[in-house]
N, C-alpha and C positions, 0 to 999 in steps of 0.2 A: 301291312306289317313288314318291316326291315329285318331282313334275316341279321343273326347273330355275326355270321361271318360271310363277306363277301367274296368270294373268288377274285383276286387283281389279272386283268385282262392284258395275255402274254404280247408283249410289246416286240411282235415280230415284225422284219421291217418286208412291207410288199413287193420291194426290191430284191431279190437272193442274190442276184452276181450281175454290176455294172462296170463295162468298160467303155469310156469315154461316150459315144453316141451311143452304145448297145447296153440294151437291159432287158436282163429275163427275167420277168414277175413271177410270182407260187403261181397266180393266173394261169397264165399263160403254161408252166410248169403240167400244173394239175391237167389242163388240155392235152396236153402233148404225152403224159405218163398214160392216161385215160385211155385215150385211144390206143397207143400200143400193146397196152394189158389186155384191152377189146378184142383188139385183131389176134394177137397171139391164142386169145381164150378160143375166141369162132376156130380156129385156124385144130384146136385142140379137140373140138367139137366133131368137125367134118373129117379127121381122120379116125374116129374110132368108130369102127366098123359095126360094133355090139349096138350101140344104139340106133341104126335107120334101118336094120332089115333089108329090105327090097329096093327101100325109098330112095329117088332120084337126090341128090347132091349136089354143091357145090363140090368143086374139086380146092386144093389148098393154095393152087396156083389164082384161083378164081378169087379167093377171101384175099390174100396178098393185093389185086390190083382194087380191090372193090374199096379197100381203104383210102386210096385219094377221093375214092365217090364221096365216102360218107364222112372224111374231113373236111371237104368243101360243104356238104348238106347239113355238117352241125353250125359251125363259121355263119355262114351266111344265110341259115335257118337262123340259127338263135337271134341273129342283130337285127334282121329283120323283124321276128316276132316282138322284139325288146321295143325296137323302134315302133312302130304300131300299133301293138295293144296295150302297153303300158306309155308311152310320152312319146304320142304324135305330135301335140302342138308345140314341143320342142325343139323336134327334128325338124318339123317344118319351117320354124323362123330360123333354124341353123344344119342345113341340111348336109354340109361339111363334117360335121360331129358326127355322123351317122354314121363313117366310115372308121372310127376312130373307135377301133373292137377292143386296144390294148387299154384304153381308157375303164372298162367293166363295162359292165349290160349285158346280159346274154338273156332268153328266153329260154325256161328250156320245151316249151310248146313251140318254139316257133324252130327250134334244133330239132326237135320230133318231127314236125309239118317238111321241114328241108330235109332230113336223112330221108324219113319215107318216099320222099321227090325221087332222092339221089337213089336208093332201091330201086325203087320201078323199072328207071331208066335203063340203072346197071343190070337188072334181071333180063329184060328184053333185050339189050344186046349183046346179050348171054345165051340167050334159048332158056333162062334157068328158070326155075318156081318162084313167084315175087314173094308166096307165102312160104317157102323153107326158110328165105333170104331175111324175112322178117324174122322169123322166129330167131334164125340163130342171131341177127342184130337186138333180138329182144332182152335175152340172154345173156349177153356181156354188155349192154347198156348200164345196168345199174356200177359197172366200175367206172365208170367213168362222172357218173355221177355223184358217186362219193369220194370222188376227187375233186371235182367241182365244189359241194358243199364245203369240202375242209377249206376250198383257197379261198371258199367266201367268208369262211371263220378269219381266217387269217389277214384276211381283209378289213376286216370288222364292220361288213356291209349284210344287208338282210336281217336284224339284229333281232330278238324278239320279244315281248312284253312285257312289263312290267311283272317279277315273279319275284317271290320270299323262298322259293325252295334254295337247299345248300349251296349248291352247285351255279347258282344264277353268278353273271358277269358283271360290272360297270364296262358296259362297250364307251370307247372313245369317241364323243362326238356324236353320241347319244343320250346326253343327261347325265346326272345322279345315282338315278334309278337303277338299281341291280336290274336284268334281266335276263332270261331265259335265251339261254343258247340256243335259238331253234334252226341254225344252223349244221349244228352237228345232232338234231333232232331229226334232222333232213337226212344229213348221213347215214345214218344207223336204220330209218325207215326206208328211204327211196334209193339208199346202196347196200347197207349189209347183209337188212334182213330181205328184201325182194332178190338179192344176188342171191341168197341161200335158199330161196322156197323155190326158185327157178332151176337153182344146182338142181333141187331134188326131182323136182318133178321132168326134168330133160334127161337125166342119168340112173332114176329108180324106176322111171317107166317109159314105154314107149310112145315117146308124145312128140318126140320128134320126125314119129312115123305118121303122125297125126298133122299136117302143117296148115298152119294159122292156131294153132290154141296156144304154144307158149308165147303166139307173138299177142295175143288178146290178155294172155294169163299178165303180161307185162304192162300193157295198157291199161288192163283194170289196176293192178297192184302198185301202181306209181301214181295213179286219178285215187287211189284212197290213204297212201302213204300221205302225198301233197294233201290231200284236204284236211290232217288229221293237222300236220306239223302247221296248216294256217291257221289254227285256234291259233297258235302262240308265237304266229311271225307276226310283227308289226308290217302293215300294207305300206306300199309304198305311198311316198307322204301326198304327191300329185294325183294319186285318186283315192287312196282312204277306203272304207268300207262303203262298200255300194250299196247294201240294203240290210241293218241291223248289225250280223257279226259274219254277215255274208262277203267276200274275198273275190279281187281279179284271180287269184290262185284256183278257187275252188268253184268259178265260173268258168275257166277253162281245162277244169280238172272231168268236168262232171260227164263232159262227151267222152276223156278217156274210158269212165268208166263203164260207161253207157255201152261204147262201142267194146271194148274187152269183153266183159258178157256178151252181147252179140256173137264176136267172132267165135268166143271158145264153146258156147252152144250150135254153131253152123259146124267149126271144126270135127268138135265128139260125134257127130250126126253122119260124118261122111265120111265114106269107106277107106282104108289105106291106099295110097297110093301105089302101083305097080312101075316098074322101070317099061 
């Protein structure tokens, strides 16, 4: 059934501001706004004293340098996860293209898998707690994912399925077919409402005296956001549903969630930590 009224799909151009060779995409934009909202947020985190108690911290000078860690571990997370679990046999007959991030692709399993990398690292040559460092990166992750989703709106890439509700688009280069925003479906689950359930639970309780459980609470909470919003994303077209209305999203959604429960049942279990 053909909704009565279509939404017309905002003809913004992927481009913002080109001079001569140089061009900076909403892409590339939303990366770069993302992360500094991130660092600023942690950076807002580790100085208020009310929330860690006793508990060992990052200092603010700490969170400052850790940011080139975890914008090189989102970068070269994400292309890589993009490149290999979704269009290996691509990259392999054109392995040039792999390098080519300005292009889109991103993962954001394989940005998760590399930030975690770039933590580890930066906590041990820190002395610091690998699980504070998670949590507080767990915590301001979802802004930057809801910038991400929007440049994919804006992109008109990830599109989603054929839908009759009011609100559905004609994405360009998509068909016909009205379809379901599940781009900004993504927004609102795996950035707004996971930023606000983390707001509470890091600043109404002491849980960040607790570490690893907001970093699990963030793991579970983005492994059930993504699996909900792939009811209504179209799969990408080179691998298609893998078994009935089963999703690469929600195949590698399922370990987050798996592992989130894990960690935040081992976290609540274990005593606060002393300085």
């Amino acid at each position: 059934m053909t909704p009565l009224v279509v939404l017309p799909f905002p003809a913004i151009d992927p481009v913002l501001i080109e001079v001569g060779p140089f061009a900076l995409r909403w892409y590339a934009l939303a990366y770069i706004v993302g992360i500094l909202l991130a660092w600023r947020y942690m950076r807002r985190l580790v100085e208020n004293d009310r929330l860690w108690g006793t508990t060992p911290r990052p200092t603010a000078a700490d969170i400052d340098d850790f940011v080139m860690w975890g914008t090189l571990g989102i970068i070269i997370g994400g292309r890589l996860g993009y490149v290999l679990f979704y269009n290996p046999a691509y990259y392999l007959a054109n392995p040039l293209e792999a390098l080519a991030v300005w292009s889109g692709g991103m993962s954001f399993h394989g940005g998760f898998i590399g930030t975690v990398a770039a933590m580890i690292l930066f906590a041990r040559s820190r002395g610091l707690s690998i699980w504070t460092l998670f949590d507080l990166a767990g915590c301001a992750a979802p802004i930057g994912i809801f910038f991400g989703r929007i440049a994919n709106f804006i992109n008109a890439e990830l599109w989603g399925r054929p839908a009759d509700v009011p609100w559905a688009f004609v994405f360009p280069g998509a068909g016909p077919e009205p379809r379901h925003p599940s781009q900004l479906y993504e927004a609102a689950l795996e950035g707004v409402i996971l930023f606000l359930v983390l707001r509470v639970l890091s600043t109404r309780f002491p849980l960040l005296q607790k570490p690893g459980f907001l970093a699990g609470a963030f793991a579970f909470g983005y492994g059930l956001g993504r699996s909900i919003a792939e009811f209504y994303r179209v799969p990408d077209a080179h691998i298609g549903y893998l078994s009935g209305f089963f999703t690469m999203g929600m195949l590698l959604s399922v370990p987050m969630i798996l592992a989130g429960l894990a960690v935040m049942y081992w976290s609540a279990r274990k005593p606060r930590l002393q300085p």
